[in-house]
N, C-alpha and C positions, 0 to 999 in steps of 0.2 A: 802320422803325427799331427795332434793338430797345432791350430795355428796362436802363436801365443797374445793371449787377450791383455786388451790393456788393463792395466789397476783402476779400479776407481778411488780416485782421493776422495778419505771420508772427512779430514779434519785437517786444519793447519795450525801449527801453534808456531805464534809470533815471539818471539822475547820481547823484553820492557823494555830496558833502560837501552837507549841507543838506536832502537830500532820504530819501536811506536812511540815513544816519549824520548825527548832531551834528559840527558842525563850530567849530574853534575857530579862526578866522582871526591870533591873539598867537601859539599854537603854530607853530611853522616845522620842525618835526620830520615823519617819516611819522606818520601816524595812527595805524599798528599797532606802533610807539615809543611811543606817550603810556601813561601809565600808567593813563588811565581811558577810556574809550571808549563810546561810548552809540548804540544805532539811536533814529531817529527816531522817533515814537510813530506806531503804527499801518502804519511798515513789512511788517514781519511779515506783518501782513496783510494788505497788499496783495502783498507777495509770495507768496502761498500762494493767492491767487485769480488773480493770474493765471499760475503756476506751471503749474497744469494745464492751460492751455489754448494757452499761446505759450511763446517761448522767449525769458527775460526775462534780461538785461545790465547790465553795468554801463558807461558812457562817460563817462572824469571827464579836465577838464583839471587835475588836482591836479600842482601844482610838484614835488611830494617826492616822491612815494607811485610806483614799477613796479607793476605786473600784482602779483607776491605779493604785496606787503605792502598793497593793495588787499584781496586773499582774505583774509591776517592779520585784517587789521580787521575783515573781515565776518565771519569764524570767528567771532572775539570776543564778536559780539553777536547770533551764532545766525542769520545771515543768508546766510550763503554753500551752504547746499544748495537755496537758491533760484534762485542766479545758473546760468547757462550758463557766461557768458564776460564775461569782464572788458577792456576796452580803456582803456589810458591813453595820456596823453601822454607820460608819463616813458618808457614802455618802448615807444611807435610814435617819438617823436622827434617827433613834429608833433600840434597840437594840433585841438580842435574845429572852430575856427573855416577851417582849413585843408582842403580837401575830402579832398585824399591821406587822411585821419581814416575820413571818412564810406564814403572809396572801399573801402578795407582794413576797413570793417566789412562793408558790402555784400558784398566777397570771402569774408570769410570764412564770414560767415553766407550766404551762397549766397541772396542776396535779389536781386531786380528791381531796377532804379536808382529807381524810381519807388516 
């Protein structure tokens, strides 16, 4: 038998709100509309580690926010020459929890199902 190999991660996708951006759930607006905007502490840097070694995303079920105004926001707070690619529900029409989501990432990013 042989010996079993590691995976190689090809891709990480981050979620938005909460995780690389402050998120205000009273705001009902896009995020890249609010007048103040804020990344999360120590985003940054986890973007810029694993930048160089995978190809790191963004996957957010956010109600308001398409694909741009995603990028908007991350521009904003110095976060967007991290990202690859952005996937939302606003601008796929189906969200997370929905596979069509995960399958259309899989395609695009050209990854294994697995």
């Amino acid at each position: 038998m042989a010996p079993d190999r590691p995976r190689l991660l090809r891709a990480i996708l981050f979620d938005w709100g909460g995780t690389l951006m402050e998120d205000d759930p009273a705001n009902t607006t896009a995020m890249a509309e609010w007048p103040d905007v804020q990344r999360v502490p120590g985003a940054l840097e986890a973007l810029a580690a694993c930048r160089s070694h995978i190809t790191v995303c963004v996957a957010t079920n956010a109600t308001v926010s398409r694909d741009e105004e995603v990028w908007n926001a991350l521009s904003r707070v110095g976060l967007a020459d991290g990202i690859k690619h952005v996937f939302s529900r606003q601008s796929l029409g189906f969200g997370k929890q929905d596979p069509r989501f995960w399958q259309h990432v899989q395609a695009e990013l050209d990854l294994p199902p697995q």
